[in-house]
C-alpha positions as CSV (number, residue, x, y, z in Angstrom):
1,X,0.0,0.0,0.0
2,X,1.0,3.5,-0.7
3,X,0.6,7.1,1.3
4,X,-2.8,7.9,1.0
5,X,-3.8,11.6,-0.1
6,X,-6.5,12.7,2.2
7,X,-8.6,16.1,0.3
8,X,-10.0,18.3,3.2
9,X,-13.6,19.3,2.8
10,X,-13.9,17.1,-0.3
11,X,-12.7,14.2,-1.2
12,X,-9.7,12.7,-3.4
13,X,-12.4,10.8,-5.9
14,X,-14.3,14.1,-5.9
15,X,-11.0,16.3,-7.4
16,X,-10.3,13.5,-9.9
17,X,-14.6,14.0,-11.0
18,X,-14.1,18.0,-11.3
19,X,-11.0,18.1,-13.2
20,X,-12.0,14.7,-15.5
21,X,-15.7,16.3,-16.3
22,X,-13.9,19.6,-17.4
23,X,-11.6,17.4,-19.4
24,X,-14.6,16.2,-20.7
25,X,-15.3,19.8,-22.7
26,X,-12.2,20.2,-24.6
27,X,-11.0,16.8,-25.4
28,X,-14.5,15.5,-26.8
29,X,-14.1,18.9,-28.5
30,X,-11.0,17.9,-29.8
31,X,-12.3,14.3,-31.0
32,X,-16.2,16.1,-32.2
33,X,-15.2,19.4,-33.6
34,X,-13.1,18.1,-36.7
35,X,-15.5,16.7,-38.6
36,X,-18.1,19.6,-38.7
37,X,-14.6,21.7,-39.1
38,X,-13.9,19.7,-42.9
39,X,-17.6,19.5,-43.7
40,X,-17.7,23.3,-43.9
41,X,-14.2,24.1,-45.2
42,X,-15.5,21.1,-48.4
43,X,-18.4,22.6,-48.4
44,X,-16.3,26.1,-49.4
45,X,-14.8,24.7,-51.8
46,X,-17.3,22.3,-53.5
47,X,-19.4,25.7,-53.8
48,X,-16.6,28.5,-53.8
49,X,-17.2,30.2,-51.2
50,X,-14.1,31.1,-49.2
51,X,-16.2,33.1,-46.9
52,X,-17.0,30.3,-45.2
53,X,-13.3,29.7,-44.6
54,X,-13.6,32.7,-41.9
55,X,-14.9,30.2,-39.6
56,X,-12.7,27.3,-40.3
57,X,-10.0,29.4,-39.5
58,X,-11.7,30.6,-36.1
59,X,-13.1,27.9,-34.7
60,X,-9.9,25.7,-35.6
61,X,-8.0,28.2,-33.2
62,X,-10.8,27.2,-30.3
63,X,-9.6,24.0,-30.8
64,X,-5.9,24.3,-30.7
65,X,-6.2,26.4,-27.9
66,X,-8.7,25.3,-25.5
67,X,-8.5,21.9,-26.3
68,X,-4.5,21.2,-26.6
69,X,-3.5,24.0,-23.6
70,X,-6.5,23.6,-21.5
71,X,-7.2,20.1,-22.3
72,X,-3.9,18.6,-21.9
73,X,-3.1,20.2,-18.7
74,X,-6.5,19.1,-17.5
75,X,-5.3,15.7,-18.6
76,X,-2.1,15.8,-16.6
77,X,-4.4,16.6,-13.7
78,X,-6.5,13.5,-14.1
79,X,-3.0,11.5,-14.3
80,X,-1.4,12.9,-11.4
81,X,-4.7,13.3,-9.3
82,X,-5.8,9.3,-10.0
83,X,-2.5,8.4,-9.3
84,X,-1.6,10.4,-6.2
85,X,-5.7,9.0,-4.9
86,X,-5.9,5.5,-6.1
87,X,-2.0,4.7,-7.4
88,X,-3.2,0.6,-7.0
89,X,-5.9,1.4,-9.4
90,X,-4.0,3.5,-11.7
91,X,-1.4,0.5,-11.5
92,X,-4.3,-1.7,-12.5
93,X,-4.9,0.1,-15.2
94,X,-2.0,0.6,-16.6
95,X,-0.7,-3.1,-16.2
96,X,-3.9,-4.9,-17.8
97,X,-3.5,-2.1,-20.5
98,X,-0.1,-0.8,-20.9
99,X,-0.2,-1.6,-24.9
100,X,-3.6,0.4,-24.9
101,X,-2.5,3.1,-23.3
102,X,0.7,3.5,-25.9
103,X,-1.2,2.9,-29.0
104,X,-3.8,6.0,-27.4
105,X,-0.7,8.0,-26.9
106,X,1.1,7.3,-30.5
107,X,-2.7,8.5,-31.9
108,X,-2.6,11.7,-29.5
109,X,1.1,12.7,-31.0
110,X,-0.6,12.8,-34.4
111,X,-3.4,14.8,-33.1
112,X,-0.7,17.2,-32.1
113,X,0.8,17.3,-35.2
114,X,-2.3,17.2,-37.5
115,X,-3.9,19.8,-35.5
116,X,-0.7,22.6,-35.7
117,X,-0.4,21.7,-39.4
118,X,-3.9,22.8,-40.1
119,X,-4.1,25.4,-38.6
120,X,-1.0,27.1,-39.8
121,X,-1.3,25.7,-43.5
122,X,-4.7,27.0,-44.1
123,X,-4.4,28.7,-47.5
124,X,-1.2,27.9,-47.9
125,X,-1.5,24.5,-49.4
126,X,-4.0,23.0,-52.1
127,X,-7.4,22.2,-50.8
128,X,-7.5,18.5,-51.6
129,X,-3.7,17.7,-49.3
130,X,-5.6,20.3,-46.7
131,X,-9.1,18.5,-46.0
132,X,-6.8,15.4,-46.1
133,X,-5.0,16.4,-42.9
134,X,-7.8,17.6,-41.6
135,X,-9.7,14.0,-42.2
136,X,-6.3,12.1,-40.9
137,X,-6.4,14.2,-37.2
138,X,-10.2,13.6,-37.3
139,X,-9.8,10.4,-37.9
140,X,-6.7,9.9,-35.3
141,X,-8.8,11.9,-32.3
142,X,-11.7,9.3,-32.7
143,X,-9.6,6.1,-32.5
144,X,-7.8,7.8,-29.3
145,X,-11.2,7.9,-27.9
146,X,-12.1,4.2,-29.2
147,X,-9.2,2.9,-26.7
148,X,-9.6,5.1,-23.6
149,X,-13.7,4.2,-24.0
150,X,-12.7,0.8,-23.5
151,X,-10.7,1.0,-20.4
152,X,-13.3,3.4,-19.1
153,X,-15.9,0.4,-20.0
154,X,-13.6,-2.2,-18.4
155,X,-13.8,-0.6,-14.8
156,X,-17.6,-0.6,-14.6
157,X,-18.1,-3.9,-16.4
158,X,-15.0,-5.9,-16.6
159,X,-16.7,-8.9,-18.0
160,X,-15.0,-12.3,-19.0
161,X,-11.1,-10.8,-18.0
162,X,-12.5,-11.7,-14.7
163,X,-12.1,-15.1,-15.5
164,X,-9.5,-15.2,-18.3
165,X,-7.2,-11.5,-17.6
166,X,-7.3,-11.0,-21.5
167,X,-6.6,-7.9,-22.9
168,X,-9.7,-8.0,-25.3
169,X,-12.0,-10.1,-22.9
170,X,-11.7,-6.8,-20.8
171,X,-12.0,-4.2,-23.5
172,X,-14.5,-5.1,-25.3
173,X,-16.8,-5.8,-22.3
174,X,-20.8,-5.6,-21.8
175,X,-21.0,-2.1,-21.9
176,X,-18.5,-1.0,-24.4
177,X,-20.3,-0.5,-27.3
178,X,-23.0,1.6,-26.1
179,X,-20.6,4.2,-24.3
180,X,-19.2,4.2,-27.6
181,X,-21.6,5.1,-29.3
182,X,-22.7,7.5,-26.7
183,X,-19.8,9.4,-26.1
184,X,-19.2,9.7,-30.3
185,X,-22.6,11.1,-30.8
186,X,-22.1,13.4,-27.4
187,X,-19.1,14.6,-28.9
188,X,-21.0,16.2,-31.8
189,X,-23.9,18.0,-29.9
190,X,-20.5,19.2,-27.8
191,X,-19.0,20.7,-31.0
192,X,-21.9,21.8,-32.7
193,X,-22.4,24.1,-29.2
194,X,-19.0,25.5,-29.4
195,X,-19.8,26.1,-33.4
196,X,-22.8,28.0,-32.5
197,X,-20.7,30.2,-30.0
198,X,-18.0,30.7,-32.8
199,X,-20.5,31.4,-35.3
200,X,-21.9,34.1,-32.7
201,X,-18.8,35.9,-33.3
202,X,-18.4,36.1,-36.9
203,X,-19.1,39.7,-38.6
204,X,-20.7,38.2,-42.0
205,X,-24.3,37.5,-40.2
206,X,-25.1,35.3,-43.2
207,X,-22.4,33.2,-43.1
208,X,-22.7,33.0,-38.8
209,X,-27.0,32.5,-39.4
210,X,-25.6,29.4,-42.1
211,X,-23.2,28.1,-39.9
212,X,-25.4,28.3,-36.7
213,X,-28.3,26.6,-39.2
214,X,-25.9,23.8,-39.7
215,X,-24.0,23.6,-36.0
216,X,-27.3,23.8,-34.7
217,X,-28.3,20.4,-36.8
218,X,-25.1,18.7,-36.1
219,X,-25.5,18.9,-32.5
220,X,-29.3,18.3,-32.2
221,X,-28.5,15.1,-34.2
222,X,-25.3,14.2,-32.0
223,X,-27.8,14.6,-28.8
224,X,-30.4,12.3,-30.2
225,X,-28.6,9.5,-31.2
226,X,-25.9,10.0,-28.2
227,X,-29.2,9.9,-25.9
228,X,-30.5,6.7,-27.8
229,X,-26.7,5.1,-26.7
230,X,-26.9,6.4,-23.6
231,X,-30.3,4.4,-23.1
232,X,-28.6,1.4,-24.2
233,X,-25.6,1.6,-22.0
234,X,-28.1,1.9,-19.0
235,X,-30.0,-1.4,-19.8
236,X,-26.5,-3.0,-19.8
237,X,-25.7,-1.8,-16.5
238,X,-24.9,-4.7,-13.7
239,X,-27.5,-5.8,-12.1
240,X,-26.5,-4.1,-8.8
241,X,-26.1,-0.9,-11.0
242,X,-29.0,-0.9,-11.6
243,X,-30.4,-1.0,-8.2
244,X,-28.3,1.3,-7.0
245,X,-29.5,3.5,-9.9
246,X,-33.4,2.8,-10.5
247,X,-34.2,0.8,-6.9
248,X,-33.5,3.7,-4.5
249,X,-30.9,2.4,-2.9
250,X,-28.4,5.5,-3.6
251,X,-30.9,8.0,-4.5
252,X,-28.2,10.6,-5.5
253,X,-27.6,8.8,-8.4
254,X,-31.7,9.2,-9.8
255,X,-31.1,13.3,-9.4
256,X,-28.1,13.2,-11.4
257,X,-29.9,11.7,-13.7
258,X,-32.2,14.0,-14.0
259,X,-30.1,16.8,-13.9
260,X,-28.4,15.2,-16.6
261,X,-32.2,14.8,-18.7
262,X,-32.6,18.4,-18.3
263,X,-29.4,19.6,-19.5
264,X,-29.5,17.8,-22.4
265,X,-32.8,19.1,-23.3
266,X,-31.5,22.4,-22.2
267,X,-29.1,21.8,-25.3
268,X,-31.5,20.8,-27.3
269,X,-33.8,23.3,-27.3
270,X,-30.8,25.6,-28.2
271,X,-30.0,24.1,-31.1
272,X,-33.7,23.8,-32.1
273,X,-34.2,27.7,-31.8
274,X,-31.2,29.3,-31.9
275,X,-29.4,27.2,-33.9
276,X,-32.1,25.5,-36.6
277,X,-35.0,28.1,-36.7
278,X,-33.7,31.1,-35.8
279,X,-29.9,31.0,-36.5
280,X,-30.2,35.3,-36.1
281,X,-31.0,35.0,-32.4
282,X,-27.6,33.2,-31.3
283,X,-25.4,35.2,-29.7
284,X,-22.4,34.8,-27.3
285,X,-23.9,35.2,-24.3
286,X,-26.7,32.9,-24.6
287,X,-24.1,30.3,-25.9
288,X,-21.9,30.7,-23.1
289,X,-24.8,29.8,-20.5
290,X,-25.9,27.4,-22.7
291,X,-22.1,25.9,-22.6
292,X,-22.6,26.6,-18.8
293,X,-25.5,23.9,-18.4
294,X,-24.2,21.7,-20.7
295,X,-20.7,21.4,-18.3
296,X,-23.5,20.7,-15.2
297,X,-24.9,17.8,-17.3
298,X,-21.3,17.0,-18.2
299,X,-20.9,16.6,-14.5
300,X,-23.9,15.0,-13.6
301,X,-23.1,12.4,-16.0
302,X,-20.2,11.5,-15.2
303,X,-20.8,11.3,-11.0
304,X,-23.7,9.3,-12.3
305,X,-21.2,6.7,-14.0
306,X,-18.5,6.8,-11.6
307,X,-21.7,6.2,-8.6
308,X,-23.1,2.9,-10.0
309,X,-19.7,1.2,-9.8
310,X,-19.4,1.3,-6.2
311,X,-18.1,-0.2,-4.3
312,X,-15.3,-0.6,-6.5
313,X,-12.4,0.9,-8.7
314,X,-12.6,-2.4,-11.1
315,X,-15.9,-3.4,-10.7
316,X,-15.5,-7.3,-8.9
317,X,-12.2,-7.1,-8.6
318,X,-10.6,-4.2,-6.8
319,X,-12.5,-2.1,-3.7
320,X,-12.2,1.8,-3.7
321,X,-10.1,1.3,-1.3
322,X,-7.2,0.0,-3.4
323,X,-7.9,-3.4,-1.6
324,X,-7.9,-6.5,-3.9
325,X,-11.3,-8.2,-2.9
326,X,-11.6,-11.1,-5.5
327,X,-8.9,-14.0,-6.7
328,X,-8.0,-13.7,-10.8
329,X,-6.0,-16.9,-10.9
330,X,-5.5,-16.3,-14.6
331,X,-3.0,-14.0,-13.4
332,X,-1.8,-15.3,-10.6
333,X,-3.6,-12.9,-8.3
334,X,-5.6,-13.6,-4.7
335,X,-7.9,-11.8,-2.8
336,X,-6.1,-9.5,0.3
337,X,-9.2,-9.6,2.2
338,X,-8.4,-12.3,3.8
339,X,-4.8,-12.0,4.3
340,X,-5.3,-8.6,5.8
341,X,-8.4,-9.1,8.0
342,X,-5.9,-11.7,9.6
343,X,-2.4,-9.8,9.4
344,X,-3.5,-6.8,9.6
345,X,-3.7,-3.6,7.3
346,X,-0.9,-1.9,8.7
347,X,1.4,-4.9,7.8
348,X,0.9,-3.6,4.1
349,X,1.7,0.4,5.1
350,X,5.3,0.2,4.8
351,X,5.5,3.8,4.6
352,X,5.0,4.3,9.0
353,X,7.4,4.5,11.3
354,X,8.3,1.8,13.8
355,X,6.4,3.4,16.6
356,X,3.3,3.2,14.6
357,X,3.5,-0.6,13.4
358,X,1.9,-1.8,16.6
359,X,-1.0,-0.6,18.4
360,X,-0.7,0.9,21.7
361,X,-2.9,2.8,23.9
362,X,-0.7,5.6,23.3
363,X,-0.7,5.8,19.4
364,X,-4.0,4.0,19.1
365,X,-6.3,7.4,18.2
366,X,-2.9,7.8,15.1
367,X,-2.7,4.7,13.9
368,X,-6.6,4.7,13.6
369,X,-6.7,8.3,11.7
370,X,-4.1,6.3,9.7
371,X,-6.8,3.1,9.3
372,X,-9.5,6.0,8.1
373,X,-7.7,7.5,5.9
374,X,-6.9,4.4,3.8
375,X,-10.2,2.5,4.2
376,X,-12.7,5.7,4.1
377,X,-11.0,9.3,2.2
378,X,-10.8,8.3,-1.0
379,X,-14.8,9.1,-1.0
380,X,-15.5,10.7,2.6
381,X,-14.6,14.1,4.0
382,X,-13.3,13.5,7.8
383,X,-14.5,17.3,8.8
384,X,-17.8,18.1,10.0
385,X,-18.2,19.7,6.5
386,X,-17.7,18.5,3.1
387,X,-18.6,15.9,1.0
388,X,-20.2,13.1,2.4
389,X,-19.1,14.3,5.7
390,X,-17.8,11.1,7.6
391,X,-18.6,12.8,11.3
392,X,-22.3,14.1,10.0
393,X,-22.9,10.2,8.3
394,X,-22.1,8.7,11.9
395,X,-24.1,11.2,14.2
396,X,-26.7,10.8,11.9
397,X,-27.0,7.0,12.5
398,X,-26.8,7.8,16.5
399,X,-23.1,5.8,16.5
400,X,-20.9,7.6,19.0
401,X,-19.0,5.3,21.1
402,X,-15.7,2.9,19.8
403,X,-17.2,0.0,20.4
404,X,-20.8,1.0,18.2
405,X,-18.7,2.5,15.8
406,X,-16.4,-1.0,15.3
407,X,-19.2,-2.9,15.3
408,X,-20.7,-0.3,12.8
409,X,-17.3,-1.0,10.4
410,X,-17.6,-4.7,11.1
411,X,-20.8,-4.9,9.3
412,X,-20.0,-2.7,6.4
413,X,-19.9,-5.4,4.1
414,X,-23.7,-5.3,4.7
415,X,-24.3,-2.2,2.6
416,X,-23.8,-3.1,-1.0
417,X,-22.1,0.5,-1.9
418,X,-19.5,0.2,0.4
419,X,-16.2,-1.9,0.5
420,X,-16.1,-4.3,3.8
421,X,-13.7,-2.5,6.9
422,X,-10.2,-4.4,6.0
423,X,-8.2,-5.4,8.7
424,X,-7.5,-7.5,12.3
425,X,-10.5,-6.9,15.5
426,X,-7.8,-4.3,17.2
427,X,-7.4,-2.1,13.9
428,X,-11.2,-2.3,14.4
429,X,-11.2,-0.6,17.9
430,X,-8.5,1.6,16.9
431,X,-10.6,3.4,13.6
432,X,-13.3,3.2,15.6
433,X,-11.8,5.2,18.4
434,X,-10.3,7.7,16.1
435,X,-13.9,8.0,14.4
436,X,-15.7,8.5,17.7
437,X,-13.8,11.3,18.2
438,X,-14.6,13.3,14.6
439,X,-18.0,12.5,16.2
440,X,-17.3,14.2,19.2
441,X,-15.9,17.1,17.5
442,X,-19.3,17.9,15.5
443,X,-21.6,18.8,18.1
């Protein structure tokens, strides 16, 4: 086990969400945008009308500059947050898929590449050699996302690798297809907003009321058939998914939902009016919001997908507590639920100091912080504020002394959304010590 990275008021899991559902705006930019981008530049030169090319130009520099500054930091952020908060699960990942994740990466360089050429040798080269590296970066940006959908996939419904460990029994798992198809279509209604905010901006109002006409098409389109995928990827959810999701038991998960809905139809509606029937009414502002409430369904959507995988990282496999909880002897792996529960956790934490290796009544309130900060922040706040606010959860339940609240970790394993308490009857007493006294402190 590593040093775990405790978030105050918040919560590790919650910082990777933020900064991976901003991600979310300019890389499926990055992957969408491209192929409204070459339908208008052919579309200039099938009918001569370099006007058009005013926007090309424009909304090609959104893209190299939101998407590959702000987007690529935002992806180091993911990388270094998920592996600071979960590095067992990041290790996961990147073991099962090491060859995935360097085939994504050899795409992403010609994204880079593609995406600087275009920009810069607009005009400057013939049309046909022009639309064709705007086709190959297209066309590279879409089979980045094909592999990193299928790792997402993987950790929700991990399928047959559970019994075999293959690389493709894993990728191409139950739900793979559908968030597939989901996040390509999503990826246009994304870019066809961020068209319509360009287009808002051009000084020739015919050619920004043609554009917006045509953005506002692309995305209402991407948003249908992305919402038909989107269906299909929640009627292939797990079982326990699904309960967790439609049966009340985590009922958080049904308003994001919803939120979600009504984002989307927030969208919608936007590209009906202001983008399909009356192109002349789109204007920055009104895009901007509009991008605004699209970023909350963004969000929504993606605590919605992250929720009905609890109580695990790899779904059957690995707990969110970085604990492995299920034996893969295709690769040689067993369960550490066992092991621990009898040796302890703090046999695994070779990071403490000697003092803290054995419990003691006078390090026993340390060494259980310690406990609770492995087994519970990754997705609890320990102050009396913040997300999911550990002290609040407890008072609320009327648990304030040790002994109720060891007994209350014991039988953890009895709520299906939460990983069992790992470790020996003393580590136990000593968490719940510690946790009786966060109790304490919120009156």
């Amino acid at each position: 086990m590593y040093p775990i990275w405790v978030v105050p008021y918040l919560s590790s899991a919650l910082v990777i969400g933020l900064i991976a559902s901003f991600h979310i705006l300019p890389s499926h930019l990055a992957v969408g945008a491209f192929w409204f981008n070459v339908y208008i530049e052919g579309k200039a030169y099938r009918e001569g009308r370099p006007e058009l090319l005013s926007f090309v130009r424009r909304y090609t520099l959104l893209i190299l500059i939101f998407c590959f500054v702000f987007g690529s930091l935002s992806g180091v952020g993911i990388w270094y947050s998920a592996t600071v908060s979960s590095p067992r699960g990041i290790s996961a990942l990147i073991h099962n898929y090491v060859w995935g994740w360097a085939t994504e990466w050899v795409f992403f360089l010609i994204e880079v590449a593609t995406i600087y050429a275009y920009y810069y040798t607009l005009g400057k080269v013939d049309e046909r050699t022009h639309l064709r590296i705007g086709y190959l970066y297209a066309l590279s940006a879409w089979i980045s996302m094909i592999i990193i959908t299928g790792i997402l996939a993987f950790m929700l419904t991990p399928g047959r690798w559970l019994e075999t460990g293959r690389f493709f029994d894993g990728f191409f798992n139950p739900t793979y297809w559908p968030q597939l198809g989901a996040r390509t279509f999503f990826m246009f209604g994304i870019a066809g907003l961020y068209a319509l905010l360009i287009a808002a901006t051009l000084k020739e109002r015919e050619v920004a009321r043609e554009v917006s006409r045509l953005a506002g098409a692309w995305g209402l389109f991407g948003l249908i058939l992305g919402t038909l995928f989107g269906y299909w990827w929640l009627k292939k959810l797990p079982p326990e998914a699904r309960d967790f999701l439609f049966g009340g038991t985590l009922p958080y998960l049904s308003t994001l939902l919803k939120v979600a809905a009504i984002s989307g139809g927030i969208v919608g509606l936007y590209f009906l009016l202001f983008g399909i029937l009356f192109p002349r009414l789109n204007n920055v502002p009104l895009a901007l919001l509009t991008l605004i409430i699209l970023f909350l369904g963004i969000l929504s959507g993606e605590g919605l997908r992250e929720g009905v995988r609890r109580p695990y990282i790899i779904n059957g496999f690995m707990y969110s507590h970085q604990v492995v909880g299920a034996d893969l002897p295709a690769k040689g792996i067993a369960s550490e639920v066992e092991v621990l529960n009898e040796k302890g956790y703090l046999s695994r934490l070779g990071y403490l100091p000697p003092e803290l290796r054995t419990i003691t009544e006078k390090n026993r309130l340390s060494v259980g912080r310690i406990l609770v900060a492995h087994e519970c922040a990754n997705c609890h706040a320990l102050s009396p504020k913040g997300l999911r606010s550990l002290p609040r959860l407890l008072k609320g339940l009327g648990l304030k002394t040790p002994e109720d609240l060891a007994g209350f970790l014991e039988g953890l394993d009895g709520y299906p959304y939460m990983p069992p308490f790992v470790g020996t009857e003393e580590e136990r007493l000593a968490a719940g010590a510690y946790l009786s006294t966060l109790v304490k402190e919120n009156p």
